[in-house]
ZARO-46473 format. One record per residue: residue number from 1; residue in three letters; y, z, x of N, C-alpha, C, O in turn. Coordinates in steps of 0.02 Angstrom, whole numbers, plus 50000, padded with zeros to 5 digits. Example, Ala and Ser with C-alpha at 12.3 -4.5 7.8 and 13.67 -1.06 7.14 Angstrom:
BEGIN
+-----+--------+--------+-------+-------+---------+-------+--------+--------+-------+-------+--------+-------+-------+
: num : residu : nnorth :   nup : neast : canorth :  caup : caeast : cnorth :   cup : ceast : onorth :   oup : oeast :
+-----+--------+--------+-------+-------+---------+-------+--------+--------+-------+-------+--------+-------+-------+
:   1 :    ALA :  49716 : 50390 : 50660 :   49775 : 50390 :  50615 :  49835 : 50390 : 50660 :  49834 : 50423 : 50712 :
:   2 :    SER :  49888 : 50354 : 50642 :   49947 : 50357 :  50684 :  50002 : 50394 : 50645 :  50057 : 50402 : 50670 :
+-----+--------+--------+-------+-------+---------+-------+--------+--------+-------+-------+--------+-------+-------+
***
This chain:
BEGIN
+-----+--------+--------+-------+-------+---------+-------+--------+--------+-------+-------+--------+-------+-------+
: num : residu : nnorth :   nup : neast : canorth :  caup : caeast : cnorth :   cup : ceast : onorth :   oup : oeast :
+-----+--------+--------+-------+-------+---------+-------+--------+--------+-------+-------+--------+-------+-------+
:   1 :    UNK :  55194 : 51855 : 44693 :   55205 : 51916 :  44731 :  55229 : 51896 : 44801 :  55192 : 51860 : 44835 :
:   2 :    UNK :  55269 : 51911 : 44817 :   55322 : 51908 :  44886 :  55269 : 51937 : 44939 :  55233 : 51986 : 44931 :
:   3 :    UNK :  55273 : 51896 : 44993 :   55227 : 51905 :  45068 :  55300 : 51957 : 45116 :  55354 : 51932 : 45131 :
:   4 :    UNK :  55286 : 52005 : 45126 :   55339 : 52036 :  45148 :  55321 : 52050 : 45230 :  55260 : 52053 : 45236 :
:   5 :    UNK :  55348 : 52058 : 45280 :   55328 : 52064 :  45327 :  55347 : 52162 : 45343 :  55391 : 52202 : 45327 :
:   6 :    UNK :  55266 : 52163 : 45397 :   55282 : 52233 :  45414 :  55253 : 52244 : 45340 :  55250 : 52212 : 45287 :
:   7 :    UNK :  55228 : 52322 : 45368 :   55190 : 52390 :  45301 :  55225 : 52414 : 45269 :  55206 : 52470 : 45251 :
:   8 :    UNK :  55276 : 52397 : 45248 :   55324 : 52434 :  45205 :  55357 : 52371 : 45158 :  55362 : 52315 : 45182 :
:   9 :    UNK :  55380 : 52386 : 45081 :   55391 : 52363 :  45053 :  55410 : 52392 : 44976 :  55417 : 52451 : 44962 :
:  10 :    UNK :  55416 : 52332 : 44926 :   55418 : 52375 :  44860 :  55375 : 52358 : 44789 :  55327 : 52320 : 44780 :
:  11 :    UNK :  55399 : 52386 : 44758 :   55356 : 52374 :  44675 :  55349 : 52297 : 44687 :  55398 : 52275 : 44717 :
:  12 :    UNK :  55302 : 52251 : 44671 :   55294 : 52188 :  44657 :  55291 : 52133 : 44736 :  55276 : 52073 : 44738 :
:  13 :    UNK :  55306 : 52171 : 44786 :   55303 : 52123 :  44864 :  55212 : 52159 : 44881 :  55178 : 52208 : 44866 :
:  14 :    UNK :  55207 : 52093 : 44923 :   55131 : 52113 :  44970 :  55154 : 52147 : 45032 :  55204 : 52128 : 45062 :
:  15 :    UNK :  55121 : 52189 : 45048 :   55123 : 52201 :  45121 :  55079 : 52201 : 45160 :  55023 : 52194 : 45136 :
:  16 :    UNK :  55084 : 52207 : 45219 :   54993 : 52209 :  45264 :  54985 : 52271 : 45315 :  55032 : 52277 : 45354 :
:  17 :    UNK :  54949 : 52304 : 45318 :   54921 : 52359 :  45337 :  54963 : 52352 : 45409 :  54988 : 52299 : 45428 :
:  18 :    UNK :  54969 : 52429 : 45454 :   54993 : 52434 :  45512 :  54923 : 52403 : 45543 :  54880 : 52364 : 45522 :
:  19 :    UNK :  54937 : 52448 : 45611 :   54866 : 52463 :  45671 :  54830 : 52490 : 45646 :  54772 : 52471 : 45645 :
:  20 :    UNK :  54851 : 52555 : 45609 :   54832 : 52633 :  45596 :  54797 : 52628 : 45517 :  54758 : 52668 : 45491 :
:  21 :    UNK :  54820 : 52575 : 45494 :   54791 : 52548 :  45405 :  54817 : 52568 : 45366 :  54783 : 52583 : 45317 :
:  22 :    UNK :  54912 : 52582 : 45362 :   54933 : 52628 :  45311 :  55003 : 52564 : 45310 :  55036 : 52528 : 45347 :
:  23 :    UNK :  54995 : 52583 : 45249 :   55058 : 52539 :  45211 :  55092 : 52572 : 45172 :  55060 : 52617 : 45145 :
:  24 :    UNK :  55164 : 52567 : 45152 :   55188 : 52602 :  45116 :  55226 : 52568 : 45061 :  55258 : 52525 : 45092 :
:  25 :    UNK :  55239 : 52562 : 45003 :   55259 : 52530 :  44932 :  55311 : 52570 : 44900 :  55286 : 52623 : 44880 :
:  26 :    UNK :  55349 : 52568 : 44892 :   55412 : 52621 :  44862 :  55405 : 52580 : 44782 :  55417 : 52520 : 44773 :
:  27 :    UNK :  55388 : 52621 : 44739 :   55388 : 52618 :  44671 :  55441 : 52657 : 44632 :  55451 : 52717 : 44644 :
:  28 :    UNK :  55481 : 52615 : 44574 :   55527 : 52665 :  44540 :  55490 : 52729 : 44487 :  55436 : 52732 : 44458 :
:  29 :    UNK :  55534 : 52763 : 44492 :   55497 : 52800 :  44435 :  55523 : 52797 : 44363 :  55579 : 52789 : 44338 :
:  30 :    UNK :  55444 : 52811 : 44331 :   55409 : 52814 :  44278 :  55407 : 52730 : 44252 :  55437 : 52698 : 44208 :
:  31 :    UNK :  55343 : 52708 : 44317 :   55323 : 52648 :  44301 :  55258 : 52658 : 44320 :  55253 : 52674 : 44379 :
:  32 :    UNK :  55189 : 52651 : 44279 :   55146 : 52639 :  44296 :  55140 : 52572 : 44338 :  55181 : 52527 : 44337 :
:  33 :    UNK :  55084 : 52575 : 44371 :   55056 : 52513 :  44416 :  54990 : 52516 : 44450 :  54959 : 52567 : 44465 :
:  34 :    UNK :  54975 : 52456 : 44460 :   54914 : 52447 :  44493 :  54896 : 52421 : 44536 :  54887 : 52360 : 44536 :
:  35 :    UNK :  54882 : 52471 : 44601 :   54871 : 52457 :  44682 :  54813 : 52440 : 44675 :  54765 : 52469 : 44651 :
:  36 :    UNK :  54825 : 52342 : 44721 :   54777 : 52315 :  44727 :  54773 : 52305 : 44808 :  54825 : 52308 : 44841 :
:  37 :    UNK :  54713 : 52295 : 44838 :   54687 : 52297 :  44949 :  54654 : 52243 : 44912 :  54620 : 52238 : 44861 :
:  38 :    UNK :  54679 : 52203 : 44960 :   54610 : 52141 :  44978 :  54630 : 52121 : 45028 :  54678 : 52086 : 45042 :
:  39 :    UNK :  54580 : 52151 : 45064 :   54580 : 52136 :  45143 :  54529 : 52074 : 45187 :  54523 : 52063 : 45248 :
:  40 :    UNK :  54492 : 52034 : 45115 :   54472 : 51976 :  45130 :  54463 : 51946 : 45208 :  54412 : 51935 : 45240 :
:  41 :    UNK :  54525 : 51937 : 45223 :   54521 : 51890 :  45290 :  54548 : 51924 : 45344 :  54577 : 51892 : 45387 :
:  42 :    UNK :  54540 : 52007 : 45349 :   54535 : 52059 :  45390 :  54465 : 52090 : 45418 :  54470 : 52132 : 45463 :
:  43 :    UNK :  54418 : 52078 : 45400 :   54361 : 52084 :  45423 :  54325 : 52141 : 45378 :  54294 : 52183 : 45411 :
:  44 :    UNK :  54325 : 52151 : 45284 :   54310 : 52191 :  45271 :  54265 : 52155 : 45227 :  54263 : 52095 : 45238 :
:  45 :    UNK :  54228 : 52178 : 45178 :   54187 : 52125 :  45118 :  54197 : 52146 : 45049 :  54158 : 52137 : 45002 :
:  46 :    UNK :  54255 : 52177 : 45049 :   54265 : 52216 :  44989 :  54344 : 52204 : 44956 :  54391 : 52185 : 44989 :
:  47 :    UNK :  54347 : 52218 : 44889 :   54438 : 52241 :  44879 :  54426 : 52287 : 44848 :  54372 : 52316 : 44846 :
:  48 :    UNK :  54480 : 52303 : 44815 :   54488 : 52349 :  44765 :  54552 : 52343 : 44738 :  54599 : 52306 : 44753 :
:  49 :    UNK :  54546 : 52388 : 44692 :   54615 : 52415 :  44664 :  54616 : 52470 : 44609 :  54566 : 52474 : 44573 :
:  50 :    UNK :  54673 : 52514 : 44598 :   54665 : 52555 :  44590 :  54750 : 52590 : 44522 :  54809 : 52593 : 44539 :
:  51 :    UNK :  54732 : 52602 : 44473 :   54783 : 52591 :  44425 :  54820 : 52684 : 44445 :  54791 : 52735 : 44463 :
:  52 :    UNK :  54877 : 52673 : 44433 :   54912 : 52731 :  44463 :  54954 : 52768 : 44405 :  54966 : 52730 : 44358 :
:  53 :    UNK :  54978 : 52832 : 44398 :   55006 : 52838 :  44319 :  55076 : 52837 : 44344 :  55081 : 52842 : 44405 :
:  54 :    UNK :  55120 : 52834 : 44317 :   55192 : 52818 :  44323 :  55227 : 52882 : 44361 :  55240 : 52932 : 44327 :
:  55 :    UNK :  55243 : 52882 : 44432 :   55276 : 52932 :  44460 :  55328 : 52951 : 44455 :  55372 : 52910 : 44445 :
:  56 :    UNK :  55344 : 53016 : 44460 :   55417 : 53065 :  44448 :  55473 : 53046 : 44496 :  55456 : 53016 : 44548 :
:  57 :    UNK :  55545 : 53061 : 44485 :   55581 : 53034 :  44544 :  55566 : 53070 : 44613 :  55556 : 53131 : 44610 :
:  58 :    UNK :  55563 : 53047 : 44661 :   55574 : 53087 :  44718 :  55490 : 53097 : 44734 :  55484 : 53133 : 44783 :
:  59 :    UNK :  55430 : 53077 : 44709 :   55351 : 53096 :  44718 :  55344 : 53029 : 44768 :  55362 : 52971 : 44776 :
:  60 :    UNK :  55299 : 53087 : 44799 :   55256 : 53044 :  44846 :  55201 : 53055 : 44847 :  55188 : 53114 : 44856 :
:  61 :    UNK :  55135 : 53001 : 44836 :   55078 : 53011 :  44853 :  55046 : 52955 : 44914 :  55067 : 52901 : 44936 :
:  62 :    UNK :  54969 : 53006 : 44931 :   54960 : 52958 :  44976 :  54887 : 52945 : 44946 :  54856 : 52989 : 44916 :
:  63 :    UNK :  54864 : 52881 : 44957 :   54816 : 52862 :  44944 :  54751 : 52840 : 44992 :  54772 : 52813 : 45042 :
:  64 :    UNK :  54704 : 52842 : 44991 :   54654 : 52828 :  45018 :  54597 : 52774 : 44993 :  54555 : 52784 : 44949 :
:  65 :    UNK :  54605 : 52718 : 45028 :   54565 : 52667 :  44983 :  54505 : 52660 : 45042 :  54520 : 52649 : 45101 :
:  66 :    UNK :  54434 : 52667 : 45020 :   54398 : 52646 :  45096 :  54338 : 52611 : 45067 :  54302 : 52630 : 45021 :
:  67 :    UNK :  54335 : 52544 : 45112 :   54310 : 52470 :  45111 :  54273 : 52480 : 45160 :  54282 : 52509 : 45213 :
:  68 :    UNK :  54204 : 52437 : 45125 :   54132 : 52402 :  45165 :  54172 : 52375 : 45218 :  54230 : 52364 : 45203 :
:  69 :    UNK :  54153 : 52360 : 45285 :   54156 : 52326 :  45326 :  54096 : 52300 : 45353 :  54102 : 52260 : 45399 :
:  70 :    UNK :  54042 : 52314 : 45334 :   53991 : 52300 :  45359 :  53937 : 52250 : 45319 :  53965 : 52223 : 45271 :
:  71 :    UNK :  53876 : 52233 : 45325 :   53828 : 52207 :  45282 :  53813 : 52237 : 45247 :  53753 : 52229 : 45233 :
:  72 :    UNK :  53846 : 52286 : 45209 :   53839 : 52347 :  45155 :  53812 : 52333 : 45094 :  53767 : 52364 : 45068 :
:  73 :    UNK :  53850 : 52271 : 45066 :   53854 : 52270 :  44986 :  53778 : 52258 : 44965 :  53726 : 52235 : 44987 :
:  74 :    UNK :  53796 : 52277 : 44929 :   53707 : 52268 :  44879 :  53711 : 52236 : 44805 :  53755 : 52243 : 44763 :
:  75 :    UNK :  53667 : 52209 : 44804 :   53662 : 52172 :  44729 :  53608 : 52187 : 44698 :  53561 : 52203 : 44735 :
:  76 :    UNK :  53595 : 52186 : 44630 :   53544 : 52205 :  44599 :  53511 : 52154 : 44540 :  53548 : 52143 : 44491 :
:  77 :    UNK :  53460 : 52129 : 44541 :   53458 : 52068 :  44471 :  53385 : 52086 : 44441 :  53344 : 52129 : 44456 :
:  78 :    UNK :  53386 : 52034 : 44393 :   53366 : 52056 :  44335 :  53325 : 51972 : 44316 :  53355 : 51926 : 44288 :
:  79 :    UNK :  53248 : 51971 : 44342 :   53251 : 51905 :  44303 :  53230 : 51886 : 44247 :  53172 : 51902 : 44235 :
:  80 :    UNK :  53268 : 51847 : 44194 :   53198 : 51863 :  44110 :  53197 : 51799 : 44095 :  53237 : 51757 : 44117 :
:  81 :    UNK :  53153 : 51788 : 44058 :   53157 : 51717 :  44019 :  53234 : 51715 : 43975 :  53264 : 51761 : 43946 :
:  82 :    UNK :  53253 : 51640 : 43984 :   53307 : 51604 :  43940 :  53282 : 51610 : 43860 :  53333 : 51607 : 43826 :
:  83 :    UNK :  53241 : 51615 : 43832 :   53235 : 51617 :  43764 :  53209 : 51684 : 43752 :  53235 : 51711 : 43703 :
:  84 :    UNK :  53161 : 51722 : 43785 :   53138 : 51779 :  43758 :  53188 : 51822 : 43782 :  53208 : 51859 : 43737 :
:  85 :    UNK :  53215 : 51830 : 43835 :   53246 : 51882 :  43870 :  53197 : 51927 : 43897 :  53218 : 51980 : 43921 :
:  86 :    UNK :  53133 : 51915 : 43897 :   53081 : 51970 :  43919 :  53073 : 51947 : 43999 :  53071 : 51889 : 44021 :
:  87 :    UNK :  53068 : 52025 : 44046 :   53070 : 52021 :  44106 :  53022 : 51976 : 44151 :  52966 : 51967 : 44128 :
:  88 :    UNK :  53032 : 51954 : 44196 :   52995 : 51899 :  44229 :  52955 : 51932 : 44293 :  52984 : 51946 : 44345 :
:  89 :    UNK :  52876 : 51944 : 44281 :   52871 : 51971 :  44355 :  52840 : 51939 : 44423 :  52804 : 51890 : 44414 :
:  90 :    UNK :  52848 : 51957 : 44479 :   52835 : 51903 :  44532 :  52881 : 51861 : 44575 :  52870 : 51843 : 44633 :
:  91 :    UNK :  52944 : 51847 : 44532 :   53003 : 51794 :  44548 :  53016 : 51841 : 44614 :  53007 : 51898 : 44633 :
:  92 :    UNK :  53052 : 51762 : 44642 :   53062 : 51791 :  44742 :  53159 : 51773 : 44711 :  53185 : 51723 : 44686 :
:  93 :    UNK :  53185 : 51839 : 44728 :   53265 : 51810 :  44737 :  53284 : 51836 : 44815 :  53262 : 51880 : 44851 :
:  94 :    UNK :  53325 : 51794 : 44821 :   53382 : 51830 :  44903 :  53443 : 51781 : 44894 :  53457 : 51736 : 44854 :
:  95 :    UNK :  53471 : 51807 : 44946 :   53535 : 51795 :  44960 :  53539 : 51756 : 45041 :  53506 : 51776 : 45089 :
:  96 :    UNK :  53590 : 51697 : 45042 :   53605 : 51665 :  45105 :  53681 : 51656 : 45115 :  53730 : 51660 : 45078 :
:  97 :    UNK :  53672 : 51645 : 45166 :   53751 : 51615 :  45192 :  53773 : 51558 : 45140 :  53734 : 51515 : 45118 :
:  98 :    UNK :  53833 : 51563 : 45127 :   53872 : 51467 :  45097 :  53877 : 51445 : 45155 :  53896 : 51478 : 45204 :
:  99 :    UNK :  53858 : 51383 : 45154 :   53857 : 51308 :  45196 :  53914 : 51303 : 45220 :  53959 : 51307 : 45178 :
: 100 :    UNK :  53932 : 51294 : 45289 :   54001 : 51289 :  45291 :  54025 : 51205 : 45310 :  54085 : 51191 : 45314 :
+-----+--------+--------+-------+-------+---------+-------+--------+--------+-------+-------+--------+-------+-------+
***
């Protein structure tokens, strides 16, 4: 996928968000596709993406994608035994930084 410079671009190039966080992608029509954000190394903790149905000539939509930026995310686990699968109670889990 092509690094394109500037928020504007087309079917199959990357682009990168303005100031304002809006990018724009000119898609042909009646092609499905799937808008993918990963704003990784923008200061967010999230991506996404989002599958789109194949637009009419001349359509425009606008989209709204909105990303954690914060210590948001949450995880949820589950601990059981390796052979029984029966739940384990007591176990301490958390989460740390990777080592840099």
């Amino acid at each position: 996928m092509p690094q394109v410079d500037g928020a504007r671009g087309k079917l199959d190039d990357q682009v990168t968000t303005g100031a304002d966080g809006r990018a724009e992608i000119e898609v042909p029509p009646g092609i499905a596709t799937t808008l993918y954000v990963n704003p990784v190394q923008r200061g967010a903790n999230a991506s996404a993406h989002r599958d789109l149905e194949a637009f009419t000539a001349g359509e425009q939509r606008e989209l709204v994608i909105e990303l954690g930026t914060q210590e948001d995310a949450h995880f949820f686990a589950r601990v059981t035994s390796h052979e029984t699968h029966a739940p384990i109670a007591g176990a301490d889990i958390g989460a740390v930084r990777p080592r840099s």
